[in-house]
C-alpha positions as CSV (number, residue, x, y, z in Angstrom):
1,X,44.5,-41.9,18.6
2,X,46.4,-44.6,16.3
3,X,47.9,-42.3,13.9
4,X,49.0,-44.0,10.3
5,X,52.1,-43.1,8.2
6,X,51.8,-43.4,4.8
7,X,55.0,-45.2,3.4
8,X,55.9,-46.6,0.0
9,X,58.7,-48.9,-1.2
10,X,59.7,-48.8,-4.6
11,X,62.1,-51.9,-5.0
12,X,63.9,-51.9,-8.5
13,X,64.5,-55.7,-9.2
14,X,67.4,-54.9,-11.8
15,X,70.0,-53.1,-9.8
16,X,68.3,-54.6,-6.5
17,X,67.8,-51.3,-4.9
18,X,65.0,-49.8,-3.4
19,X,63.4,-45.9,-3.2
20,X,61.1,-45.4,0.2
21,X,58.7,-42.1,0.0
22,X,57.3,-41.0,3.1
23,X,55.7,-37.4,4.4
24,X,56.2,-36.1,0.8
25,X,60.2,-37.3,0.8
26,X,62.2,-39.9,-1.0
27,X,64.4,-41.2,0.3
28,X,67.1,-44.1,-1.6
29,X,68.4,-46.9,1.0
30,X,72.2,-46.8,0.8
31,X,72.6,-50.9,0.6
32,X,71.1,-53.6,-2.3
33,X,68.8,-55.8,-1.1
34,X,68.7,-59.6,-2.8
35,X,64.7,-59.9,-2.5
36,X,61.6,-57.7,-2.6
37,X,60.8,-58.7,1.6
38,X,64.4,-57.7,2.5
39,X,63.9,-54.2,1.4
40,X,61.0,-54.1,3.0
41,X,62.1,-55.0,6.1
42,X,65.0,-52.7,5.8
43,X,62.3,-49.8,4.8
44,X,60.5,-50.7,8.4
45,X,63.8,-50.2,9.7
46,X,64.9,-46.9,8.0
47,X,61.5,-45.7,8.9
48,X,61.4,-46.6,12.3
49,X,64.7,-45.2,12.8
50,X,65.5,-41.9,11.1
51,X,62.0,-40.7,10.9
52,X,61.0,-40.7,14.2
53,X,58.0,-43.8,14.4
54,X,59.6,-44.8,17.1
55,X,58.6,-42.3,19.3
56,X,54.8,-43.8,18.6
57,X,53.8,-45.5,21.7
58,X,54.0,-49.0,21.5
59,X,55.1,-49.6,18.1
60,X,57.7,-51.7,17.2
61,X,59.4,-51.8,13.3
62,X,57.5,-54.6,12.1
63,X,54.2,-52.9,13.2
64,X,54.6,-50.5,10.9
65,X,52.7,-50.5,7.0
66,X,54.6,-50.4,3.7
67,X,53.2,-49.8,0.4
68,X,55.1,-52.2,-1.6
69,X,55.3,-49.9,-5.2
């Protein structure tokens, strides 16, 4: 079964930060990030890494859907 996280990217343009919610937590992404795509990418990446989609079979981070917020 392909089973589908739901996760959200809030990107503040002013201080350049960004806020991703996933599984009912938030979680802010301890760098600043020039452009909109680069915190995404590093949202893929957080999620990939610290909670858990990885262990989906044969998914890779940039298989993975963001809401961008």
């Amino acid at each position: 079964m392909n089973e589908q996280t739901d996760i959200q990217l809030h990107f503040d343009v002013l201080s350049c930060r960004a806020l991703v919610c996933c599984e009912g937590k938030d979680y802010v992404l301890p760098d600043a990030y020039p452009t909109r795509e680069a915190a995404e990418a590093a949202a893929k990446k957080f999620a990939w890494e610290k909670l858990g989609a990885q262990k989906r079979r044969g998914r890779k981070p940039s298989d993975l859907a963001i809401w961008l917020r």
